[in-house]
LOSEBA-999353 format. One record per residue (C-alpha): x, y, z; residue number from 1. Coordinates in nm, 3 decimals. Example, Ala and Ser with C-alpha at 12.3 -4.5 7.8 and 13.67 -1.06 7.14 Angstrom:
(badren (1.230,-0.450,0.780),1)
(badren (1.367,-0.106,0.714),2)
***
This chain:
(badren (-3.774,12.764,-1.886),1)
(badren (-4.040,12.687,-1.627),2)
(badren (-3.923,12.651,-1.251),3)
(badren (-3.971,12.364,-1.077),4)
(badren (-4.092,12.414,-0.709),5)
(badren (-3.882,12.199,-0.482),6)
(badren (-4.008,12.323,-0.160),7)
(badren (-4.360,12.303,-0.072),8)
(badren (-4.417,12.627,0.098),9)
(badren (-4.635,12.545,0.395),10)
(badren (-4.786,12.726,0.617),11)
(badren (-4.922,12.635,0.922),12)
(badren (-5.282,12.707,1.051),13)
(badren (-5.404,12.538,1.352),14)
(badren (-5.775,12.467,1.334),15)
(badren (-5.958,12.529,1.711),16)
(badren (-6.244,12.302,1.741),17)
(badren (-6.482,12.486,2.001),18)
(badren (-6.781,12.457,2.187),19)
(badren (-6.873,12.840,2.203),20)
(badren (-6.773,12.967,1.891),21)
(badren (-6.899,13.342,1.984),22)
(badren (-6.752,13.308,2.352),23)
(badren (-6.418,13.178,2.182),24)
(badren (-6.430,13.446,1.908),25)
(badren (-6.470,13.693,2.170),26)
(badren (-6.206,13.576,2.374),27)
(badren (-5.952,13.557,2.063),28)
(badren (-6.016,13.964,1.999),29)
(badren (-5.894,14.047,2.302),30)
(badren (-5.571,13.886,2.220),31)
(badren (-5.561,14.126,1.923),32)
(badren (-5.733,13.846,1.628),33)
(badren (-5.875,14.042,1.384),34)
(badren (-6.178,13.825,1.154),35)
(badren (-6.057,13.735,0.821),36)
(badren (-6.327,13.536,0.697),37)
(badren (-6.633,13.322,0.833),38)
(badren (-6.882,13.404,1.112),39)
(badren (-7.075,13.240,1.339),40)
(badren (-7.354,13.144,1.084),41)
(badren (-7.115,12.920,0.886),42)
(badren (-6.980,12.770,1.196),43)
(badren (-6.611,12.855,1.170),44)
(badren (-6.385,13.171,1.150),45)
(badren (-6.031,13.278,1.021),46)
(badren (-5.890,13.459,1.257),47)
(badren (-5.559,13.655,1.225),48)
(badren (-5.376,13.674,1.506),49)
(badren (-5.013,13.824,1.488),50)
(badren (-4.839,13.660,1.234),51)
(badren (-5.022,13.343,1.257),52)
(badren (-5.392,13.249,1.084),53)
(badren (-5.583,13.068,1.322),54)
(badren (-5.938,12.886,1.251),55)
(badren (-6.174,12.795,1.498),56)
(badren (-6.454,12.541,1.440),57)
(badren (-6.760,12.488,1.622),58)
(badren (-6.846,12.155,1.445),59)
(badren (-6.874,11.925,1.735),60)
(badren (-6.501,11.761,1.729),61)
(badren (-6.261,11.881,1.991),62)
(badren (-5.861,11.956,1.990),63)
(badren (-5.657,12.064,1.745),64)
(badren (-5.575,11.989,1.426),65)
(badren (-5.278,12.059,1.196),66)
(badren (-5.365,12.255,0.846),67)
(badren (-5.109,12.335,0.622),68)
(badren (-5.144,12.574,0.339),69)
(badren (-4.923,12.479,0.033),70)
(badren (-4.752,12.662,-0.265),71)
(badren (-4.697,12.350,-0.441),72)
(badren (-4.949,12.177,-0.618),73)
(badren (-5.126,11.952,-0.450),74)
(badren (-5.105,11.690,-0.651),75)
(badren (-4.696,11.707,-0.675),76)
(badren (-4.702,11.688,-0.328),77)
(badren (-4.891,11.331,-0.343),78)
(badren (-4.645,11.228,-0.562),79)
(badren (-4.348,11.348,-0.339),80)
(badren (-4.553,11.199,-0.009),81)
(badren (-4.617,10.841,-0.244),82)
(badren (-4.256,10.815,-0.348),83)
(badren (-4.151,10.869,0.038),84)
(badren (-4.347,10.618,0.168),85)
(badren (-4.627,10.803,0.274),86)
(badren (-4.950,10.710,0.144),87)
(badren (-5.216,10.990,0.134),88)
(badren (-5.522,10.893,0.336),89)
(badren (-5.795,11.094,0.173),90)
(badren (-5.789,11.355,-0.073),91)
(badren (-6.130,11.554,-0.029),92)
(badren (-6.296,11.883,-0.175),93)
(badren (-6.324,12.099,0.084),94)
(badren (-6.675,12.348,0.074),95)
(badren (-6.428,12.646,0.275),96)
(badren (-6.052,12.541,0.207),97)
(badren (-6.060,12.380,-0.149),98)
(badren (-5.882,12.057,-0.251),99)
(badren (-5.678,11.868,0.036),100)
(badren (-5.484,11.584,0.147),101)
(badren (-5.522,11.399,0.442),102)
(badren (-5.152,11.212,0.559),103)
(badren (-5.040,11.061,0.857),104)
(badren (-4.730,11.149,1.025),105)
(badren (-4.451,10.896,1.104),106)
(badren (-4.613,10.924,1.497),107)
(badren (-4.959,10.838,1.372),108)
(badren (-5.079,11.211,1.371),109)
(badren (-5.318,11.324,1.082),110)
(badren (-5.249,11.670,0.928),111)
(badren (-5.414,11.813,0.633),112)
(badren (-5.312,12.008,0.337),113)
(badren (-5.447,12.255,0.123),114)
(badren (-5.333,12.459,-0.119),115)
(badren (-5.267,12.771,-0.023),116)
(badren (-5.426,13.046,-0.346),117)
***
């Protein structure tokens, strides 16, 4: 009998949007970040830092932005989100972090999701 996931299993990883993405990168090793994946060349990094993943973006945009990375399948999450009341905003292919969904929170905040491999 197959198990049905009830709980999503996010996982939150704030994406950085920088100016400096070498200056930032530099600054984020001497908090103990350790690379995971990017460089400066593809204009974003994966940083882990602790027990937290952190990306940083030098792609002209500034704050921060939510990412959640999700067990469930993305497209039982829709359905969850759509039966809730909350319509998905954009569903996209993402080059670096695969398939996601773009949803606004009850407070008007975006947040993406991706699904986490």
């Amino acid at each position: 009998m197959a198990v049905v996931r009830t709980d999503p299993g996010l996982q939150l990883r704030p994406v950085v949007h920088v100016s400096d993405l070498g200056a930032s990168l530099a600054f984020y090793e001497l908090l103990g970040a350790e690379l995971i994946h990017g460089g400066a060349d593809s204009g974003w990094v994966l940083l882990q830092l602790g027990t937290v993943q952190l990306v940083l973006a030098a792609d002209g945009a500034t704050g921060v932005d939510l990412h959640f990375g999700a067990a469930m399948p993305l497209e039982q999450l829709e359905r969850r989100l759509h039966r809730a009341g909350y319509p998905v905003a954009e569903v996209a292919i993402g080059r670096d972090f695969g398939d996601q969904l773009r949803v606004r929170t009850p407070d008007g905040f975006d947040i993406t999701i991706s699904r986490r491999e």
